[in-house]
N, CA, C and O atoms as a MOPAC input file, in Angstrom:
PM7 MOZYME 1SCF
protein

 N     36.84200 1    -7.38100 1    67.92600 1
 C     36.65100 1    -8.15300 1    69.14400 1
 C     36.56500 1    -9.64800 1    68.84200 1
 O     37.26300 1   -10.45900 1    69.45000 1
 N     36.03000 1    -9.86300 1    68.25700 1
 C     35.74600 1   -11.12200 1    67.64200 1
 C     37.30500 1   -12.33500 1    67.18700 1
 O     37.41400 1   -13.56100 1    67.21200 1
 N     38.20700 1   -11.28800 1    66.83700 1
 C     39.38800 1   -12.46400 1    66.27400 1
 C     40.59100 1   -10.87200 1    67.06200 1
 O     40.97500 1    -9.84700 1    66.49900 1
 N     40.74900 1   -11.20300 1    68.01600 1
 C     41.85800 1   -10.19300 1    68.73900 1
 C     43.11200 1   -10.56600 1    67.56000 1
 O     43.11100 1   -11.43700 1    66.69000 1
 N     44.06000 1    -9.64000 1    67.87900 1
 C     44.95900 1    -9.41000 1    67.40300 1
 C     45.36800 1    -9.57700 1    66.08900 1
 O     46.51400 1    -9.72300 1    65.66200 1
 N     44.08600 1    -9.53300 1    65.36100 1
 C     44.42400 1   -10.25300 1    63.96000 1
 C     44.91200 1    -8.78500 1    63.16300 1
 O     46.06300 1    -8.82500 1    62.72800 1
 N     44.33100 1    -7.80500 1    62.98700 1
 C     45.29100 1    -6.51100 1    62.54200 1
 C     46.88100 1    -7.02300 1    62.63900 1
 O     47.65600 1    -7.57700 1    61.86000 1
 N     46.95500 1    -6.49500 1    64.14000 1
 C     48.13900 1    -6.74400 1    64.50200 1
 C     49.13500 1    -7.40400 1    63.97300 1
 O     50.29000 1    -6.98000 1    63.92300 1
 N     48.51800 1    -9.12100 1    63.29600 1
 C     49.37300 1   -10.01600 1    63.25700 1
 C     49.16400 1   -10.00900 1    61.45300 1
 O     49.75700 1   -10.78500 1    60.70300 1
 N     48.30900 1    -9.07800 1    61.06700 1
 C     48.86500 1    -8.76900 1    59.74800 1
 C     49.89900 1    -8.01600 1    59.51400 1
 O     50.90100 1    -8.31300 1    58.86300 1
 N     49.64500 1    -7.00000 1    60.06800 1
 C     50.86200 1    -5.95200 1    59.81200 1
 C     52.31600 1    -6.63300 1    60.14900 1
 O     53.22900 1    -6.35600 1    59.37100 1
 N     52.54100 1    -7.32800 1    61.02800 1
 C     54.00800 1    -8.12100 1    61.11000 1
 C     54.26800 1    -9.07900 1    60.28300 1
 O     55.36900 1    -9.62900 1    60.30500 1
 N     53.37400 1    -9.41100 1    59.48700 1
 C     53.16300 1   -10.34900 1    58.14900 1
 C     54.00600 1    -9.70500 1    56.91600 1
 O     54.89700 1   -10.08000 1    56.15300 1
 N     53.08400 1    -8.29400 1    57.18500 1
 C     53.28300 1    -7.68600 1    55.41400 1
 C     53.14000 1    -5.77800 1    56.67200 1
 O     52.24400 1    -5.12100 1    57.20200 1
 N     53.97900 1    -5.74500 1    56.59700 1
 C     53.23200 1    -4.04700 1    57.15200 1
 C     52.99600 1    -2.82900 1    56.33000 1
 O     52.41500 1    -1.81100 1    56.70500 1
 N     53.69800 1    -3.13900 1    54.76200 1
 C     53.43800 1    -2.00400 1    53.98600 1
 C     51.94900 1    -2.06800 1    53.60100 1
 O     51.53700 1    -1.31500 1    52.71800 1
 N     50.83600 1    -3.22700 1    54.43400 1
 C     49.59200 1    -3.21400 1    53.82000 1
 C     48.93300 1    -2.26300 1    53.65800 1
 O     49.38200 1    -1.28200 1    54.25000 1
 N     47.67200 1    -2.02400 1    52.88100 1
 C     46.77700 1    -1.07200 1    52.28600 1
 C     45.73100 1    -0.88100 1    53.40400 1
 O     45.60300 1    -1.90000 1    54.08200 1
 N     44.85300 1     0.27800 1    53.82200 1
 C     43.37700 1    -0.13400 1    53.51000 1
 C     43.03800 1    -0.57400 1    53.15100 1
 O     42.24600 1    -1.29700 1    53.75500 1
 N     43.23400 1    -0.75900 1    51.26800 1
 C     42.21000 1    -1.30600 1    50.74700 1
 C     41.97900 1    -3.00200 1    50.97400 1
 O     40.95700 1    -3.67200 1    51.11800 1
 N     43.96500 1    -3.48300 1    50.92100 1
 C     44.46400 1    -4.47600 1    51.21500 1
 C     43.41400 1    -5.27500 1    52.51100 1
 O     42.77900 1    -6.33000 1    52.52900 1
 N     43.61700 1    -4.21900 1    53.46500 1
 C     42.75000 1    -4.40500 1    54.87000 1
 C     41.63200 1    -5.40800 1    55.36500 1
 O     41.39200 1    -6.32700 1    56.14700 1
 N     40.91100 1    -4.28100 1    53.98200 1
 C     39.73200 1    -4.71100 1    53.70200 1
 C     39.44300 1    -6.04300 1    53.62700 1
 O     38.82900 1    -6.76300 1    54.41400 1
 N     39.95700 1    -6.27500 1    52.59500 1
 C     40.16700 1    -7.63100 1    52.08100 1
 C     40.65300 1    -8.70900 1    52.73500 1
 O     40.56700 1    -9.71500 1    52.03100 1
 N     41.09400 1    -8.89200 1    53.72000 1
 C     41.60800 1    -9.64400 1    54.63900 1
 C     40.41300 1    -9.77100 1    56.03300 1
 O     40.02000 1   -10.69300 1    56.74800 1
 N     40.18900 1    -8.59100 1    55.94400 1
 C     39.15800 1    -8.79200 1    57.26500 1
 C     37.55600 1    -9.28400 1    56.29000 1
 O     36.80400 1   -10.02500 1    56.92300 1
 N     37.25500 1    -9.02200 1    55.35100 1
 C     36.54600 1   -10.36000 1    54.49100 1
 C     36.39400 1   -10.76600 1    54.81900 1
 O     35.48800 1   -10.94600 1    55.63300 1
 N     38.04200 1   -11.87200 1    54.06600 1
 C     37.80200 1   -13.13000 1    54.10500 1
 C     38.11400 1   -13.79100 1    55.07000 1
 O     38.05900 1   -15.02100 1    55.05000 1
 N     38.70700 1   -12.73800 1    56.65200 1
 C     38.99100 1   -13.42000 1    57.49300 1
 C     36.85200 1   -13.78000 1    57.74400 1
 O     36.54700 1   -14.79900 1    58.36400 1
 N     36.21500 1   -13.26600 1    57.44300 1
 C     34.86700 1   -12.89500 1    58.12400 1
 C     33.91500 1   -14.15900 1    56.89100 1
 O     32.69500 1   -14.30600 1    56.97100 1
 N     34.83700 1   -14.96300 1    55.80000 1
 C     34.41200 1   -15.86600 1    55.37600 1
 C     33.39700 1   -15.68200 1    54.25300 1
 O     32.68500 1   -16.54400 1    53.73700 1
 N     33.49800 1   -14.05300 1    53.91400 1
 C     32.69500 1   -13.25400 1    52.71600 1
 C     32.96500 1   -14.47100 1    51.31300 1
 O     33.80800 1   -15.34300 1    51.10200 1
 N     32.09200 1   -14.09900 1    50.77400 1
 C     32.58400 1   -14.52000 1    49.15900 1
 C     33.20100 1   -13.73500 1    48.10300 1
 O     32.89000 1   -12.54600 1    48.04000 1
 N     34.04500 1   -14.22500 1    47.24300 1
 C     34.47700 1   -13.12200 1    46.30400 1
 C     33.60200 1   -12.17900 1    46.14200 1
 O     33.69800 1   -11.01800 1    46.54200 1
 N     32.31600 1   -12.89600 1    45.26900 1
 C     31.27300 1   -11.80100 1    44.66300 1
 C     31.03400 1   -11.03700 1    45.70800 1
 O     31.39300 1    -9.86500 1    45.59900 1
 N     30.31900 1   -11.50400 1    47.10600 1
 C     30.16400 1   -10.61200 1    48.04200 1
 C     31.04900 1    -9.18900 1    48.08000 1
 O     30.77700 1    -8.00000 1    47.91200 1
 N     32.54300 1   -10.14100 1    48.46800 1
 C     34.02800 1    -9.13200 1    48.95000 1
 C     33.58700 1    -7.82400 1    47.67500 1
 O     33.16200 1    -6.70400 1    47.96100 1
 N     33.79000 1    -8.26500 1    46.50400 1
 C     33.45200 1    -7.40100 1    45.25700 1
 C     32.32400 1    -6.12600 1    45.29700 1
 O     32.39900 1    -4.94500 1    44.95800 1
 N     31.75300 1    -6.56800 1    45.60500 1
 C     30.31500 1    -5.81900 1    45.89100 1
 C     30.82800 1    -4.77600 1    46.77500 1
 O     31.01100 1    -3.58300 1    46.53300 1
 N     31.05100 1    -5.52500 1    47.97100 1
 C     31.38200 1    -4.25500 1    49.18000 1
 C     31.87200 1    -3.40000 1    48.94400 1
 O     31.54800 1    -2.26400 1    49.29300 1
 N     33.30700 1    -3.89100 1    47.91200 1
 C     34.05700 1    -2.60000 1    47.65100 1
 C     34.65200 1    -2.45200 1    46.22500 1
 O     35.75100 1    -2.44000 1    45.67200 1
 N     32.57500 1    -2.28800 1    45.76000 1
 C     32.81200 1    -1.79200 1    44.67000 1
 C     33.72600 1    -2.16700 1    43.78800 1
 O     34.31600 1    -1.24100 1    43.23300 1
 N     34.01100 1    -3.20800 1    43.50300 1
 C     35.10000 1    -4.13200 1    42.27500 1
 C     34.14800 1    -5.13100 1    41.66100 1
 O     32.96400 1    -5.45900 1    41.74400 1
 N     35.40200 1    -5.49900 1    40.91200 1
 C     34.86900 1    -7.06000 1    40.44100 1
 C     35.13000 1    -8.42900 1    40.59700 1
 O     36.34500 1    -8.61800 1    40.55900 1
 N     34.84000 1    -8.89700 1    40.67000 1
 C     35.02600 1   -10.52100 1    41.47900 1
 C     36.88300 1   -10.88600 1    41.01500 1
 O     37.88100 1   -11.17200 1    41.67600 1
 N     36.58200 1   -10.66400 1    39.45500 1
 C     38.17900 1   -10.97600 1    39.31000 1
 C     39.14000 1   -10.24900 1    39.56000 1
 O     40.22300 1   -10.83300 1    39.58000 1
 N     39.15100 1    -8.59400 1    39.87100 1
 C     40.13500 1    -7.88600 1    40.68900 1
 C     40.64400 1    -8.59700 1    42.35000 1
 O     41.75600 1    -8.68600 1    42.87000 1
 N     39.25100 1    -9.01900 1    42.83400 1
 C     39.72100 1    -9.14100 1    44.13700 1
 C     40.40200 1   -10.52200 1    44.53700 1
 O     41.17800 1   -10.59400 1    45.49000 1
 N     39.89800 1   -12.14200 1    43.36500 1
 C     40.89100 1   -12.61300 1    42.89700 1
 C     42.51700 1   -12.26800 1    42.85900 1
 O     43.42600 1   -12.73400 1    43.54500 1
 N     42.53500 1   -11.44500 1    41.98100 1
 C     43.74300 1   -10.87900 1    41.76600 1
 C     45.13700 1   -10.28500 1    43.00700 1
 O     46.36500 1   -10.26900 1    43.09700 1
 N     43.77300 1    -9.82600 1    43.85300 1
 C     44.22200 1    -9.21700 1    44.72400 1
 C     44.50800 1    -9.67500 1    46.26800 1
 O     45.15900 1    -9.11600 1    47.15000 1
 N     43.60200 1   -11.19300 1    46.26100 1
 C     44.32800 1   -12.33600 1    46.86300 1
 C     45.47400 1   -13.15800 1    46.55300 1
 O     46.19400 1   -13.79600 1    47.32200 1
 N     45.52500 1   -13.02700 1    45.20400 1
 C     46.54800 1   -13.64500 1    44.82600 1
 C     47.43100 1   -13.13700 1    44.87600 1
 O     48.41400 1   -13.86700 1    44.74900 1
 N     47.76500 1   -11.40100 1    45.11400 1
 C     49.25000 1   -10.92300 1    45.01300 1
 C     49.72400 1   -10.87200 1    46.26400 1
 O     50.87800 1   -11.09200 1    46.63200 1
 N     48.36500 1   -10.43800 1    47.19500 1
 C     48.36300 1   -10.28600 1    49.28500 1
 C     49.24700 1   -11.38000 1    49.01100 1
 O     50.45900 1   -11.16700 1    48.97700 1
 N     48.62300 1   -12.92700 1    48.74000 1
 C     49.35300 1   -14.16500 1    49.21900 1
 C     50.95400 1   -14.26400 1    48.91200 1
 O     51.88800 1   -14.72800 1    49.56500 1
 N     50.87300 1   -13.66200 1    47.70600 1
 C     52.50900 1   -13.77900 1    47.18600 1
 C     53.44400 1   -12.51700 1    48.33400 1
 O     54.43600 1   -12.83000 1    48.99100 1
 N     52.95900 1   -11.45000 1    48.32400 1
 C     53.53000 1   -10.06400 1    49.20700 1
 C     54.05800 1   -10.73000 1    50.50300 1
 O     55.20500 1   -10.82000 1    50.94000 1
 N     52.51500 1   -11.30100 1    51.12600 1
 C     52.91500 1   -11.98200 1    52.97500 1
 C     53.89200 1   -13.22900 1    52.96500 1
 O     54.69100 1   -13.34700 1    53.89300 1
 N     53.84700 1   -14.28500 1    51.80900 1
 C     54.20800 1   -15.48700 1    52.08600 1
 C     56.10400 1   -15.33600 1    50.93800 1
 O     57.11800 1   -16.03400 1    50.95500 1
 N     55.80600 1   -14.38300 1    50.32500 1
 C     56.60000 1   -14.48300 1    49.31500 1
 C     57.20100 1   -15.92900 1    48.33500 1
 O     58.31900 1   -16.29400 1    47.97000 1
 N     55.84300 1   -16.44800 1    48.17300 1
 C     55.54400 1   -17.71300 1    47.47800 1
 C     54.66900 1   -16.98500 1    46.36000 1
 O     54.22500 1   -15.84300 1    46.24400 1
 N     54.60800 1   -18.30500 1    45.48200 1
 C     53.63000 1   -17.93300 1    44.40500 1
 C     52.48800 1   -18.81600 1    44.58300 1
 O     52.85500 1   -19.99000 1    44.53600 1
 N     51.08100 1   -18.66600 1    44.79300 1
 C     49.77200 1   -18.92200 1    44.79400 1
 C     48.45400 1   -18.90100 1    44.51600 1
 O     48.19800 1   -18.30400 1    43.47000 1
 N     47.74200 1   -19.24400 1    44.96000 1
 C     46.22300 1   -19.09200 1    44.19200 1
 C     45.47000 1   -18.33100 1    45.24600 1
 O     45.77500 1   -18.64900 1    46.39500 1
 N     44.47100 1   -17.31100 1    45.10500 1
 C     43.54900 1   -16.56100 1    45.71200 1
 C     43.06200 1   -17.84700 1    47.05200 1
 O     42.76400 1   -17.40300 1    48.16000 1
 N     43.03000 1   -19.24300 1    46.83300 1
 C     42.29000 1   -19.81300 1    47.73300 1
 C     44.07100 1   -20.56300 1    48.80600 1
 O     44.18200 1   -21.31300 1    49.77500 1
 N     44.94100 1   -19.93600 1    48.05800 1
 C     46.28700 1   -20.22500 1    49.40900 1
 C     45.68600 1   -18.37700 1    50.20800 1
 O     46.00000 1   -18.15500 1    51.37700 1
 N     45.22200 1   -17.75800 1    49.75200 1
 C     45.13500 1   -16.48300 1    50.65400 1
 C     44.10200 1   -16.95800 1    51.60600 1
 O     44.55100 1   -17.16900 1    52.73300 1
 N     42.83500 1   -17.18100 1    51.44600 1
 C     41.70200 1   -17.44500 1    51.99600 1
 C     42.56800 1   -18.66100 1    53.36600 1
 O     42.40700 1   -18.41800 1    54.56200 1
 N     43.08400 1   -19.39800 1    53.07900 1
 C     43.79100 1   -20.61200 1    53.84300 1
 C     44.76300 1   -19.90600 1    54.93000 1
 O     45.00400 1   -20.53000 1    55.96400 1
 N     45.22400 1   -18.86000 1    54.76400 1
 C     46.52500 1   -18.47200 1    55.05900 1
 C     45.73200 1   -17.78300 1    56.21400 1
 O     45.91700 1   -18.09900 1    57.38900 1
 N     44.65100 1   -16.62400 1    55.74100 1
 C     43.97500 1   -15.60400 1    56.51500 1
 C     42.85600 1   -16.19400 1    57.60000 1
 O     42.51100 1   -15.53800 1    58.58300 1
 N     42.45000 1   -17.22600 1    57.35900 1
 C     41.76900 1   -18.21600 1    58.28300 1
 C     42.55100 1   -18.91700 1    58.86000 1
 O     41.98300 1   -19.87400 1    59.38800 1
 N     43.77100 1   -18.88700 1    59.03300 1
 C     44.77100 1   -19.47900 1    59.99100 1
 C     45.08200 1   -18.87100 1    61.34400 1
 O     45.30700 1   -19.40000 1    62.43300 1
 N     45.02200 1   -17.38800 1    60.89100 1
 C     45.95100 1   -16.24200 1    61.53000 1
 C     44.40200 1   -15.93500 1    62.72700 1
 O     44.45300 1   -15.05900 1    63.59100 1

């Protein structure tokens, strides 16, 4: 309720996304911190790093840093 259509306007982004992917997006759309994001689901700070950094490359098909994901997902 809070950010309508933002699912939505992931999946036309990237639609082969994950759950787990999901997750991670609704985060940092929600402004979590790595360590936080990590915690929640059970990882480690530098997986989910990692795992901003590939989201960003998958949606934008650029090459970037975990904090072009955070930028990208607070846009949308």
């Amino acid at each position: 309720k809070a950010y309508p259509n933002f699912t939505f306007r992931i999946h036309m982004l990237y639609p082969k996304i994950t759950q787990h992917q999901l997750r991670i997006c609704y985060l940092v759309k929600l402004n979590f911190s790595n360590d936080n994001i990590a915690k929640l689901l059970i990882s480690t700070p530098a997986s989910v790093s990692v795992a901003r950094k590939r989201l960003y490359e998958k949606i934008t098909g650029k090459i970037g840093k975990p904090e072009n994901f955070n930028s990208l997902i607070s846009d949308l």
